[in-house]
C-alpha positions as CSV (number, residue, x, y, z in Angstrom):
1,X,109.3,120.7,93.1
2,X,111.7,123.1,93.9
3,X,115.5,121.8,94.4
4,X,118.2,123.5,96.1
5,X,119.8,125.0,93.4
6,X,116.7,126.8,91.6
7,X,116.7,129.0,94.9
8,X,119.1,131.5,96.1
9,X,122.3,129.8,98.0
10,X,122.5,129.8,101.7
11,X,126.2,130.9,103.5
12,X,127.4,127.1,102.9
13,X,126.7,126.6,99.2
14,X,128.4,130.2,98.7
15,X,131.3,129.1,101.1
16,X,131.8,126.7,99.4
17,X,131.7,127.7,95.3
18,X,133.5,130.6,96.1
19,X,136.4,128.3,98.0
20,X,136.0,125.8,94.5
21,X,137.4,128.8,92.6
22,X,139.7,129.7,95.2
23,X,141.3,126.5,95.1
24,X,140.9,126.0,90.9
25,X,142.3,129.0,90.7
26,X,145.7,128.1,92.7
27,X,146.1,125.2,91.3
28,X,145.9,126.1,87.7
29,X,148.0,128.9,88.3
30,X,150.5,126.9,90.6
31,X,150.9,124.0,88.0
32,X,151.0,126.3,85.1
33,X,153.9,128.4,87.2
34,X,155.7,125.8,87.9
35,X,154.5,121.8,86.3
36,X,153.7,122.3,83.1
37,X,156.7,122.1,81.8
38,X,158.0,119.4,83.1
39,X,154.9,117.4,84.3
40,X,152.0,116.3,82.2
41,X,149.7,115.4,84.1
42,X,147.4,118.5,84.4
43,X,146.6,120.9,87.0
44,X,144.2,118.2,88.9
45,X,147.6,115.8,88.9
46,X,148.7,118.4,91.4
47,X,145.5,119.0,93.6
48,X,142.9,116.0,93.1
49,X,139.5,117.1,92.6
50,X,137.9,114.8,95.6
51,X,141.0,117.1,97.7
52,X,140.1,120.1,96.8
53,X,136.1,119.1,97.1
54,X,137.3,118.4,100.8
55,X,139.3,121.9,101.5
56,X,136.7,123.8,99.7
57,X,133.8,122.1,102.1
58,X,136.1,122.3,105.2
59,X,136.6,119.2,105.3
60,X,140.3,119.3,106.5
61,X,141.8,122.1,108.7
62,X,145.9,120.9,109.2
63,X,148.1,119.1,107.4
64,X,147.5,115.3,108.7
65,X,144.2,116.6,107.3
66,X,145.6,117.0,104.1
67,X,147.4,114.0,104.2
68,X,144.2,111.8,105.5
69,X,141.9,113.4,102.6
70,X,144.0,111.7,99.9
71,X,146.6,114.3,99.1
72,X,150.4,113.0,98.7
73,X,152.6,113.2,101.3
74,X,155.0,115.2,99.3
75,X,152.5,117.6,97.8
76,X,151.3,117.9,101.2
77,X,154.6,118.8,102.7
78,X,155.7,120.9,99.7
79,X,152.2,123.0,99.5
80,X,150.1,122.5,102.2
81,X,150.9,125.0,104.7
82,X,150.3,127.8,101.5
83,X,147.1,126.2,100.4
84,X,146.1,126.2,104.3
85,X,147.0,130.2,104.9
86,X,144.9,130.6,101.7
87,X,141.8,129.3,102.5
88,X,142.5,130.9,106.5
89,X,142.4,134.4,104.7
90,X,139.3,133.4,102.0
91,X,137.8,132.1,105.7
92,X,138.3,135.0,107.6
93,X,137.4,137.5,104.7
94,X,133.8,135.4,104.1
95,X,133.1,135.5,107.4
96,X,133.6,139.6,107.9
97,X,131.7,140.2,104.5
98,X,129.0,137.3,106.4
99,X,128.9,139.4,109.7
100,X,128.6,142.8,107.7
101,X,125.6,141.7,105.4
102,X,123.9,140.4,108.8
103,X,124.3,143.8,110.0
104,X,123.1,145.6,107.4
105,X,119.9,143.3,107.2
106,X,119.3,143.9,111.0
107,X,119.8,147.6,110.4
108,X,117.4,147.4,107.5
109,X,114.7,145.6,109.5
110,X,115.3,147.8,112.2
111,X,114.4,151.3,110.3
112,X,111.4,149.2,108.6
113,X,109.9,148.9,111.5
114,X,110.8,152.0,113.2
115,X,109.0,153.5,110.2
116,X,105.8,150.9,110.4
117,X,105.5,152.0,114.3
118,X,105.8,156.0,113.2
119,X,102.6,155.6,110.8
C-alpha cells in the first residue's frame, strides 16, 4: 500500500513543510530574541503549535484570523501583522519558484516531443 508520504510531495505538502519551518524558525528566534529571559514558557508559549499548524496550512489570512485560530489577543496585536508580511513574502516567493518549475517542465516536454516528431 503506498501512503502519501512514501511518494514525492505535491505543491500543498511542500507549501506547507516549508511554511512549518518558516514559522518554527521565527518563533524560536523571536522568543529567544526577546522571551527567554524573562519568560519561561518556551518558544511554543509564544506561537501555539495548533496556530502555527493553521498559518502554515493557510488557514488564516488577517488578523481576526489570527485571533479566531486560538492565538492571544495580545500576541496577535503585538506580532501579527510581522508574522502575516512573512508568510505574504514565503507565499509570493513559492508561488514564482511554482510558476518557474511549471515552465520549465512545459519547455521540457515541449523539446521532447519536438525531438520525437523530428525522428
Amino acid at each position: 500500500m503506498v501512503t502519501a508520504t512514501s511518494g514525492p510531495l505535491t505543491q500543498c505538502e511542500k507549501h506547507f513543510k516549508a511554511a512549518k519551518v518558516l514559522l518554527t524558525n521565527w518563533r524560536f528566534e523571536m522568543w529567544m530574541n526577546g522571551y527567554a529571559e524573562a519568560v519561561p514558557y518556551g518558544p511554543e508559549g509564544l506561537l501555539p503549535e495548533p496556530v502555527l499548524h493553521k498559518l502554515a496550512a493557510k488557514c488564516v489570512h488577517n488578523l481576526p484570523g489570527l485571533c479566531d485560530s486560538g492565538w492571544s489577543p495580545f500576541s496577535v496585536e503585538r506580532h501579527g501583522d510581522n508574522v502575516l508580511a512573512r508568510l505574504d513574502v514565503f507565499d509570493r516567493a513559492f508561488s514564482a519558484t511554482k510558476e518557474i518549475e511549471r515552465q520549465e517542465r512545459a519547455a521540457k516536454r515541449k523539446q521532447e516531443i519536438a525531438e520525437r516528431n523530428a525522428h
